[in-house]
py3Dmol code that shows the C-alpha trace and the ligand (Angstrom):
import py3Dmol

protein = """\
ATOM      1  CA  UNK A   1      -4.006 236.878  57.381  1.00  0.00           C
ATOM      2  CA  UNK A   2      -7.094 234.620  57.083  1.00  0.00           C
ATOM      3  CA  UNK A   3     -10.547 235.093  55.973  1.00  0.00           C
ATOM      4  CA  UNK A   4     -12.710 232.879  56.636  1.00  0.00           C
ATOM      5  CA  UNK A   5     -16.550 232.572  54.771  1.00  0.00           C
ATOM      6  CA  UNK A   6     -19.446 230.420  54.761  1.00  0.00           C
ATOM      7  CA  UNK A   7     -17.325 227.687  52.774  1.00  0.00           C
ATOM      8  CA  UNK A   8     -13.563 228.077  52.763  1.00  0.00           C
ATOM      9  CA  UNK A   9     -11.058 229.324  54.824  1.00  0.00           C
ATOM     10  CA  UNK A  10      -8.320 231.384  53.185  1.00  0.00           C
ATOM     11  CA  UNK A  11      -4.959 231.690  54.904  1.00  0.00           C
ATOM     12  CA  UNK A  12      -2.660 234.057  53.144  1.00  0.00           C
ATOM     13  CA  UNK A  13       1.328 232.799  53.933  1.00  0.00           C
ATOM     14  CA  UNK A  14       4.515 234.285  53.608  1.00  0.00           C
ATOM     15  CA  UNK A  15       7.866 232.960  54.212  1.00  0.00           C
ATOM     16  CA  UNK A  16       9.590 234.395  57.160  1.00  0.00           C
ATOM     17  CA  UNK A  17      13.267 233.970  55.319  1.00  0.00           C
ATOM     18  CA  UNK A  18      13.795 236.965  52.934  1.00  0.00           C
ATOM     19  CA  UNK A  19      15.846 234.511  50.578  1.00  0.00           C
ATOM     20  CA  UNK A  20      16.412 230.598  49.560  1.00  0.00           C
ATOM     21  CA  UNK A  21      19.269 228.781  48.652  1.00  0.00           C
ATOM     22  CA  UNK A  22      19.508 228.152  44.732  1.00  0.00           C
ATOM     23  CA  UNK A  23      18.223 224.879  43.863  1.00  0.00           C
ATOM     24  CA  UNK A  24      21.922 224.605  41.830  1.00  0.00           C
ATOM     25  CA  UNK A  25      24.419 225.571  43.948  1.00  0.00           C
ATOM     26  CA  UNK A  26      22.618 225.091  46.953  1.00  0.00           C
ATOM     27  CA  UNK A  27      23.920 228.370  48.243  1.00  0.00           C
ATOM     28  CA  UNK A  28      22.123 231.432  48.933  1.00  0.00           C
ATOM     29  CA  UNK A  29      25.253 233.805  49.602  1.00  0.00           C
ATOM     30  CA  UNK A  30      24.280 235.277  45.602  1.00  0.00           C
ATOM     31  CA  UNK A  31      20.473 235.044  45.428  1.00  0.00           C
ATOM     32  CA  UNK A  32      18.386 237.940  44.997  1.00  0.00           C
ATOM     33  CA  UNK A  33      14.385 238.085  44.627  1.00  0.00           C
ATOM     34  CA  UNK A  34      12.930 238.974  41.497  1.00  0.00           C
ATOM     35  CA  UNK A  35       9.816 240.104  42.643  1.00  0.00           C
ATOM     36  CA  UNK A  36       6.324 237.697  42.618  1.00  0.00           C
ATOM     37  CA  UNK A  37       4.747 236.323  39.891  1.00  0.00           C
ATOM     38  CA  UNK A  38       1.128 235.753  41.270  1.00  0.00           C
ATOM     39  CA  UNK A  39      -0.328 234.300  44.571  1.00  0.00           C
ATOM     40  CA  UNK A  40      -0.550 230.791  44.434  1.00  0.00           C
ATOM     41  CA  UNK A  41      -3.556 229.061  45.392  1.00  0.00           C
ATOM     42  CA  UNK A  42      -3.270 226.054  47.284  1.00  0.00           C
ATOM     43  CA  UNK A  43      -6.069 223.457  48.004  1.00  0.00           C
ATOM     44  CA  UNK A  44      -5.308 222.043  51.809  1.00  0.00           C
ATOM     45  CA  UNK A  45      -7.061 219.819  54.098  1.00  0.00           C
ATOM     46  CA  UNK A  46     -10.687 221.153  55.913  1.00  0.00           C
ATOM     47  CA  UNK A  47     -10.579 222.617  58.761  1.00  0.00           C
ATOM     48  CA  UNK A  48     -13.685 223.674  60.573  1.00  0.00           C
ATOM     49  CA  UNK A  49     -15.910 221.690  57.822  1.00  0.00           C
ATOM     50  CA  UNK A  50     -14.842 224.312  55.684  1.00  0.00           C
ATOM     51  CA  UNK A  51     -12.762 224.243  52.095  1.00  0.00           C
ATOM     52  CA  UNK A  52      -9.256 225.109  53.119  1.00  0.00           C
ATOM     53  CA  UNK A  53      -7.181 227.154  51.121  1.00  0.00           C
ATOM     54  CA  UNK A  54      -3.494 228.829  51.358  1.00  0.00           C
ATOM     55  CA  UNK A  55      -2.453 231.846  49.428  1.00  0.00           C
ATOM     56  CA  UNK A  56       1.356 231.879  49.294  1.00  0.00           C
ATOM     57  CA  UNK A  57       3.466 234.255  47.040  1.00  0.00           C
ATOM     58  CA  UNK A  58       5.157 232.896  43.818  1.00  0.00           C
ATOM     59  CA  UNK A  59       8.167 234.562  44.691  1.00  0.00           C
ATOM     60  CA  UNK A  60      11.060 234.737  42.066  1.00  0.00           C
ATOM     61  CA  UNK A  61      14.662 234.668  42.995  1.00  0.00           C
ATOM     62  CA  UNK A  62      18.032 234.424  40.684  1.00  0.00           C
ATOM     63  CA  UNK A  63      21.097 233.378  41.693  1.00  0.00           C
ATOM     64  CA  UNK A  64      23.840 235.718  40.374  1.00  0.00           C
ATOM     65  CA  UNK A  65      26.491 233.145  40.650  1.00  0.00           C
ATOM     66  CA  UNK A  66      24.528 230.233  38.568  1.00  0.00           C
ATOM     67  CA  UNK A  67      22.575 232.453  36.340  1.00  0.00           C
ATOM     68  CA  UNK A  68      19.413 231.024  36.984  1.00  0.00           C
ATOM     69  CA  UNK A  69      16.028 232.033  38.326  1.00  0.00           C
ATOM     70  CA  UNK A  70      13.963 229.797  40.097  1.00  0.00           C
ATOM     71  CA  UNK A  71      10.591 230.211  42.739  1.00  0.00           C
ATOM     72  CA  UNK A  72      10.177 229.781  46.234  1.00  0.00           C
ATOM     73  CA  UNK A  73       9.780 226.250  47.292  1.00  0.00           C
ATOM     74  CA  UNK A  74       7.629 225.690  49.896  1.00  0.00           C
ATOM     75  CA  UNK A  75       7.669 222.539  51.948  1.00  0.00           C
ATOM     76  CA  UNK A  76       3.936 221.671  51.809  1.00  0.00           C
ATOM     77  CA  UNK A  77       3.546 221.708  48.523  1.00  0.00           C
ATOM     78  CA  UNK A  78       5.571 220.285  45.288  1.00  0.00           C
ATOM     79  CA  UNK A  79       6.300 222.989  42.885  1.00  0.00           C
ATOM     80  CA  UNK A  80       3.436 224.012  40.183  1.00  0.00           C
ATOM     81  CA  UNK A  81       1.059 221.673  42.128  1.00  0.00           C
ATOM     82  CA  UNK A  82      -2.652 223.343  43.169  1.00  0.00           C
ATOM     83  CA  UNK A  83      -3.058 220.948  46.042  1.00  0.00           C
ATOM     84  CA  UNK A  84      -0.720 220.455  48.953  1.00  0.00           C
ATOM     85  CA  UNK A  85       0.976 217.321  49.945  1.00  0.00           C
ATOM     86  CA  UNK A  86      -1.230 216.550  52.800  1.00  0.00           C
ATOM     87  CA  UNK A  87      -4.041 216.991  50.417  1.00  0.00           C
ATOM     88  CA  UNK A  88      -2.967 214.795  47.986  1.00  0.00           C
ATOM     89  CA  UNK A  89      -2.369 211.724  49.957  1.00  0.00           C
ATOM     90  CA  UNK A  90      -5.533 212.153  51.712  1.00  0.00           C
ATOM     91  CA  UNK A  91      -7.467 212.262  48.300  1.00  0.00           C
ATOM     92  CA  UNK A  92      -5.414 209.186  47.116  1.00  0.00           C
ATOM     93  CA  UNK A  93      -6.272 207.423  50.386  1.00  0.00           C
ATOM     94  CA  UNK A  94      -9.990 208.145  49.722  1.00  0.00           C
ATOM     95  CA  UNK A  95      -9.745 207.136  46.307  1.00  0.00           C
ATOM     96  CA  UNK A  96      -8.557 203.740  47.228  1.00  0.00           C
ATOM     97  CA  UNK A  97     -11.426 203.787  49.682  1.00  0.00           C
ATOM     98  CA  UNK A  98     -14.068 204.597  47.434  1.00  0.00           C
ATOM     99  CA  UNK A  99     -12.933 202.039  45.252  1.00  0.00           C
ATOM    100  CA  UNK A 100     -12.964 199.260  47.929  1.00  0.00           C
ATOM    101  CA  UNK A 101     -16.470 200.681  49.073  1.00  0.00           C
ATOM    102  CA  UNK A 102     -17.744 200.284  45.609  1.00  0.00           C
ATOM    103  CA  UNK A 103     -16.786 197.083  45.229  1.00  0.00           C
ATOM    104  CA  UNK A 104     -18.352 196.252  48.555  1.00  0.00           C
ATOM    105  CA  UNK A 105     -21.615 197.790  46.834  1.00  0.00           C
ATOM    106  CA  UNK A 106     -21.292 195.224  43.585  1.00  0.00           C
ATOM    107  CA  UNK A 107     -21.426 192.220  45.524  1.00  0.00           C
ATOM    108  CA  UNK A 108     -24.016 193.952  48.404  1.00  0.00           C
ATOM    109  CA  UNK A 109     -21.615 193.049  50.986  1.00  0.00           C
ATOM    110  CA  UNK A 110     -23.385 193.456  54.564  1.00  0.00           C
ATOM    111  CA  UNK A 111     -21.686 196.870  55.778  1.00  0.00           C
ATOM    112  CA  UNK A 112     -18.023 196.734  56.455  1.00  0.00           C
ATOM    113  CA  UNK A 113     -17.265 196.725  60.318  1.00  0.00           C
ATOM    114  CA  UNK A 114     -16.726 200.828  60.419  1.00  0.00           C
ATOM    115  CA  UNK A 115     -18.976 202.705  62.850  1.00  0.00           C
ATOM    116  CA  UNK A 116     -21.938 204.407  61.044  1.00  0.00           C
ATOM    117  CA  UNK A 117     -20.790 207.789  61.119  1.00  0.00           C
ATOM    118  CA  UNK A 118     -17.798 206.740  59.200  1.00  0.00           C
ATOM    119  CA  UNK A 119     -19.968 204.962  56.268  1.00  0.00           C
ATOM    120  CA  UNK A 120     -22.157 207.595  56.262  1.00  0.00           C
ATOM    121  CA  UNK A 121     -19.344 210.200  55.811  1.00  0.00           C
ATOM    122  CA  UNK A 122     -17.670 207.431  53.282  1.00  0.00           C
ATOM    123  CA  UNK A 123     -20.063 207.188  51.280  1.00  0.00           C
ATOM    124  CA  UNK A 124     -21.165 210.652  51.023  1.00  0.00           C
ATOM    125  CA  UNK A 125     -16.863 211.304  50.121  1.00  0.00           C
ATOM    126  CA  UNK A 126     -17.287 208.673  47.926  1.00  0.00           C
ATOM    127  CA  UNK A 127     -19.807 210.300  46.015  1.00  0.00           C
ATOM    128  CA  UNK A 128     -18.729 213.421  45.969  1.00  0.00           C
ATOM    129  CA  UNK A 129     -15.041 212.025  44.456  1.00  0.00           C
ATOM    130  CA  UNK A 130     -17.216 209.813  41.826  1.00  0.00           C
ATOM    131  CA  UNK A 131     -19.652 212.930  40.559  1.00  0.00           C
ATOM    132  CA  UNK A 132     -16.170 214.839  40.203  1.00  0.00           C
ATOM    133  CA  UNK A 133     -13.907 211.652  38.505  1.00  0.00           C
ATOM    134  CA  UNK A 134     -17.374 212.158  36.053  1.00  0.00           C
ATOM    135  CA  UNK A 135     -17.234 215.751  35.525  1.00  0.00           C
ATOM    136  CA  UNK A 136     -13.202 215.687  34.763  1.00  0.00           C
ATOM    137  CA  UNK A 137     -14.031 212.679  32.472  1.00  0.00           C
ATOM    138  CA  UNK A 138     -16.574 214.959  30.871  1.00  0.00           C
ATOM    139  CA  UNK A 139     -14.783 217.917  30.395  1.00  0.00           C
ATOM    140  CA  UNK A 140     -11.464 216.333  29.217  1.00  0.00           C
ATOM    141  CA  UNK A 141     -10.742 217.421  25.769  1.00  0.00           C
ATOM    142  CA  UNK A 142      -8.203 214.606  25.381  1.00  0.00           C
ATOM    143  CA  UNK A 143      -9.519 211.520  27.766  1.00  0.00           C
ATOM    144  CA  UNK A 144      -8.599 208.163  27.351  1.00  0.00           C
ATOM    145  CA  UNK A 145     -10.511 205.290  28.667  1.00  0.00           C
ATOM    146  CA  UNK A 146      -9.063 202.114  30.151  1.00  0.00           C
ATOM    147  CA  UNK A 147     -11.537 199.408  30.638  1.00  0.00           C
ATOM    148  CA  UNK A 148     -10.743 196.435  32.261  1.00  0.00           C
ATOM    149  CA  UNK A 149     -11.908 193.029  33.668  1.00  0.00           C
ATOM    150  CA  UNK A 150     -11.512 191.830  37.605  1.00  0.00           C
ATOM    151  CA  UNK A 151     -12.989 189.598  40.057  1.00  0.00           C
ATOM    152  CA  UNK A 152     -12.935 190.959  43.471  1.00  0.00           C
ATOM    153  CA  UNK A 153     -12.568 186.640  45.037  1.00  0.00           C
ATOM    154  CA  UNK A 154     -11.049 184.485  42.800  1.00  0.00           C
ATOM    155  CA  UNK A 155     -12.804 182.446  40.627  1.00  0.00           C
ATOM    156  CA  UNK A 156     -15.931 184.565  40.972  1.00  0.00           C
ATOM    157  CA  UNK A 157     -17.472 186.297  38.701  1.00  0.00           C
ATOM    158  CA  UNK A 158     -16.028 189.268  36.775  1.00  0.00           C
ATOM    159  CA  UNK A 159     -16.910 192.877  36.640  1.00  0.00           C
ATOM    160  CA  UNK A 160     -15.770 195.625  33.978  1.00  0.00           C
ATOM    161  CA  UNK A 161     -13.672 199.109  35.449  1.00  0.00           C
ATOM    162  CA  UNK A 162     -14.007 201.882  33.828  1.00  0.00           C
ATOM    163  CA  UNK A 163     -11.169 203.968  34.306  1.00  0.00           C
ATOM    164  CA  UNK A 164     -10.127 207.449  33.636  1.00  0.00           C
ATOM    165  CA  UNK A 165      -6.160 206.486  32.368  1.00  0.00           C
ATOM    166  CA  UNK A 166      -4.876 210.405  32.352  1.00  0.00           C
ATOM    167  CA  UNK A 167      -7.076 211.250  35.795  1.00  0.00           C
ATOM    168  CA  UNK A 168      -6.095 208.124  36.887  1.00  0.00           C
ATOM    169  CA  UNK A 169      -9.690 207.959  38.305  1.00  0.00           C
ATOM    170  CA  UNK A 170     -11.824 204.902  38.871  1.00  0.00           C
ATOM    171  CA  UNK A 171     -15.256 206.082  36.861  1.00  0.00           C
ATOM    172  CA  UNK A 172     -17.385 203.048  37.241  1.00  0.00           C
ATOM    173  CA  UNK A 173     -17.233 199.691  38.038  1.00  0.00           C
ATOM    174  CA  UNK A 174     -20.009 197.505  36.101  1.00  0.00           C
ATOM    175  CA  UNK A 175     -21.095 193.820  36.526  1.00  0.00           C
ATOM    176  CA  UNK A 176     -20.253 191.441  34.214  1.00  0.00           C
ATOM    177  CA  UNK A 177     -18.225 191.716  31.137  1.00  0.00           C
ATOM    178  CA  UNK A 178     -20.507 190.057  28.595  1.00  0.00           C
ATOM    179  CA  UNK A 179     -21.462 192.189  25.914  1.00  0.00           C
ATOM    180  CA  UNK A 180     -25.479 192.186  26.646  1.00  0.00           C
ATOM    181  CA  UNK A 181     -24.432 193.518  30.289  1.00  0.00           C
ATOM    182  CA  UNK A 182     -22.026 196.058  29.211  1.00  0.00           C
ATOM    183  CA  UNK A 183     -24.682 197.104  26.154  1.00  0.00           C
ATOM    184  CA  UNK A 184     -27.061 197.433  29.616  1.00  0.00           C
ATOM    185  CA  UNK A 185     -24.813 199.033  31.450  1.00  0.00           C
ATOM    186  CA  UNK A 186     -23.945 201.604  28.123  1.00  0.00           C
ATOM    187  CA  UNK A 187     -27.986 201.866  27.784  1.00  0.00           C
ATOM    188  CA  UNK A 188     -28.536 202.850  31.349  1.00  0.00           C
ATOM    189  CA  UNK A 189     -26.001 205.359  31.368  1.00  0.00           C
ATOM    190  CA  UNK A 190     -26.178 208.691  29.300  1.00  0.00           C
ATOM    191  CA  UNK A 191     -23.026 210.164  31.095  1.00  0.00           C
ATOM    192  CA  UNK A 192     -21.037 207.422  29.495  1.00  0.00           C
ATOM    193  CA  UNK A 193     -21.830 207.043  25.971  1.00  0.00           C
ATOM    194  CA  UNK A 194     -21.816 211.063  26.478  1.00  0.00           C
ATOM    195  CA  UNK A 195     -17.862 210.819  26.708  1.00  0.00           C
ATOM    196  CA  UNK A 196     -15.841 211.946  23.966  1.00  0.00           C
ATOM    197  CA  UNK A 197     -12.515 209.694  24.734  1.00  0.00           C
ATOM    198  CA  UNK A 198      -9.838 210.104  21.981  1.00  0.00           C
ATOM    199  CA  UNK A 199      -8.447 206.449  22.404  1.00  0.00           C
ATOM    200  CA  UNK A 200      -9.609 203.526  24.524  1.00  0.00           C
ATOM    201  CA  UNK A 201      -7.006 201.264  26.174  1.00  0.00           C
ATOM    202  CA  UNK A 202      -8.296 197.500  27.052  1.00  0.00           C
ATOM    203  CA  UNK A 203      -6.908 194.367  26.780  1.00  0.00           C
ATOM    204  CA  UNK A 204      -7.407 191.634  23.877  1.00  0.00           C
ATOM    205  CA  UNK A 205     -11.104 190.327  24.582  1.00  0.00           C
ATOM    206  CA  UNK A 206     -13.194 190.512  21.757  1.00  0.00           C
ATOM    207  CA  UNK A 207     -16.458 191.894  23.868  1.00  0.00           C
ATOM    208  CA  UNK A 208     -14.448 195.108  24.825  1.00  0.00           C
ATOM    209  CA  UNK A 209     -13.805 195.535  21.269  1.00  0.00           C
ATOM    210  CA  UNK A 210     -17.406 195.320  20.086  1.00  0.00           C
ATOM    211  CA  UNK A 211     -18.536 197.240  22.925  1.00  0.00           C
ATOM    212  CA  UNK A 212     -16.008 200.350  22.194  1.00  0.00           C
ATOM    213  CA  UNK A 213     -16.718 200.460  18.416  1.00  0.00           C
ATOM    214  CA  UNK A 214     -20.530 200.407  19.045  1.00  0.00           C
ATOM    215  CA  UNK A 215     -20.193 203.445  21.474  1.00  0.00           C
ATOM    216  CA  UNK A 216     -17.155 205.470  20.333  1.00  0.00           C
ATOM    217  CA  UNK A 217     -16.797 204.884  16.677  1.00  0.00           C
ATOM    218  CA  UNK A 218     -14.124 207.121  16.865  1.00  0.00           C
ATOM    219  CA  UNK A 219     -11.882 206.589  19.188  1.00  0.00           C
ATOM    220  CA  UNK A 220      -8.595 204.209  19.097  1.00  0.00           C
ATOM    221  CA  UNK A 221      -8.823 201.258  20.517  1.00  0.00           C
ATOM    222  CA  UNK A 222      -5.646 200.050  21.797  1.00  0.00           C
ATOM    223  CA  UNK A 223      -4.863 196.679  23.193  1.00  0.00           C
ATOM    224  CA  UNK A 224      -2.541 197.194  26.458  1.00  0.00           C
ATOM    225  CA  UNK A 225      -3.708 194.916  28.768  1.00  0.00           C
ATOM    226  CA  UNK A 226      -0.430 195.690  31.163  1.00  0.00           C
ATOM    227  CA  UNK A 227      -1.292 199.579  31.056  1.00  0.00           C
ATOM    228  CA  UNK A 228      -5.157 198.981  32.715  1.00  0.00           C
ATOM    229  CA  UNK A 229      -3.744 196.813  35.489  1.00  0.00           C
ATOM    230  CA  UNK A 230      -1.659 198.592  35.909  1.00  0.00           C
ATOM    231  CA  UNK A 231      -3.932 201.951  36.956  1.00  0.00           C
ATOM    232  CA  UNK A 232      -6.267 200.476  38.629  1.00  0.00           C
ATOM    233  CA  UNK A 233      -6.892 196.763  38.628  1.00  0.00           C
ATOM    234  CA  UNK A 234      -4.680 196.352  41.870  1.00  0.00           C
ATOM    235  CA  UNK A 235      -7.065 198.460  43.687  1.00  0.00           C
ATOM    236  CA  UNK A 236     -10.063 197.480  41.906  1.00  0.00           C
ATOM    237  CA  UNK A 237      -9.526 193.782  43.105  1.00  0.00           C
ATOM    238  CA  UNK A 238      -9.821 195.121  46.933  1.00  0.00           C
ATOM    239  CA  UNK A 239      -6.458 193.758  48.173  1.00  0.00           C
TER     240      UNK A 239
END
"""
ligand_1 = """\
1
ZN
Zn 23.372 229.195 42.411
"""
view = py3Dmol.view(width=600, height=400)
view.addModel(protein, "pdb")
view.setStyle({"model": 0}, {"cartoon": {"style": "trace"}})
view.addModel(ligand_1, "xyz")
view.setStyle({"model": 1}, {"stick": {}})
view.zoomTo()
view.show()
């Protein structure tokens, strides 16, 4: 069944098998179905320039021979996961994007060599994934920060990231990384000194430090500058 309104498109799924093999024994010869739990809803790619959504059954099975119960695994999406595989990967691909656009926007490079239409549509995506990064950030009871330093050409001149480590989100990327520009930067930007982040992870230079204790008192401050490359600095430095 589908249904279809002014914004999404809901497609209600069903497996055509009756059973699955146990994820133990791999067999299905003593697997019965336990009934459903709940419909699960799964975020998939647009279709139609509308929000795509499946509704597939949690369906509960047991296998008599193993003693265990386990839920229908469906192919297009992991198990427990609210978006589908193809989903995923396309977000992560825009992420990257966004990132590189961003960058692009720091040092006002001319437009990249994509037609209009797709800058247009970037940058409106890009948007879109930055105001929600923002709202997670916001909303996170237990965030923690990474900030870190990188110069998008060697030997040029270095911006600050501000990541989101759990989200694994890109929040901001700031020029410079002297404390009167990131005080400026901090100044200009409510939403960020609105944050509540339980620890902040950065590497050893003293102006992070200052920086961090002047606008989260109370957060940790943890020195791991392996753990912020790691998240995002390879992306951040638009390789
Ligand atoms: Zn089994």
């Amino acid at each position: 069944m589908m249904e279809i309104d002014e914004q999404t498109i809901q497609i209600e799924v069903r497996p055509r098998a009756h059973i699955q093999a146990c994820s133990i024994c791999g067999s299905a010869h003593s697997v019965i179905r336990k009934g459903s739990n709940r419909t699960r809803k799964i975020r998939h790619l647009n279709a139609f320039c509308k929000t795509v959504y499946i509704l597939a059954p949690a369906i509960r099975l047991y296998c008599k021979d193993c003693h265990a119960g386990f839920v229908w695994r469906y192919a297009f999406v992991d198990s427990g996961k609210r978006y589908s595989t193809a989903f995923e990967e396309q977000a992560s691909r825009l992420a990257a994007v966004s990132t590189v656009k961003q960058s692009a926007d720091i040092h006002s490079m001319p437009g990249s060599t994509l037609p209009t239409q797709q800058q247009q549509w970037l940058a409106r995506e890009s948007d879109r994934l930055q105001q929600q990064a923002w709202k997670e950030a916001a909303t996170s009871s237990k965030l923690v920060l990474g900030i870190d330093d990188f110069a998008i050409r060697k030997g040029h001149t270095y911006n600050t990231g501000i990541h989101n480590l759990r989200g694994e989100t890109l929040l901001d990327n700031l020029p410079g990384r002297k404390l009167e520009e990131l005080r400026d930067y901090a100044q200009k930007h409510p939403s960020f000194l609105s944050l509540r982040p339980l620890a902040v992870v950065m590497d050893l230079a003293p102006y992070y430090h200052a920086w961090i204790q002047e606008c989260f008192p109370e957060a940790i401050r943890v020195a791991d500058r392996f753990h912020v490359q790691r998240c995002g600095g390879g992306i951040a430095s638009g390789s």
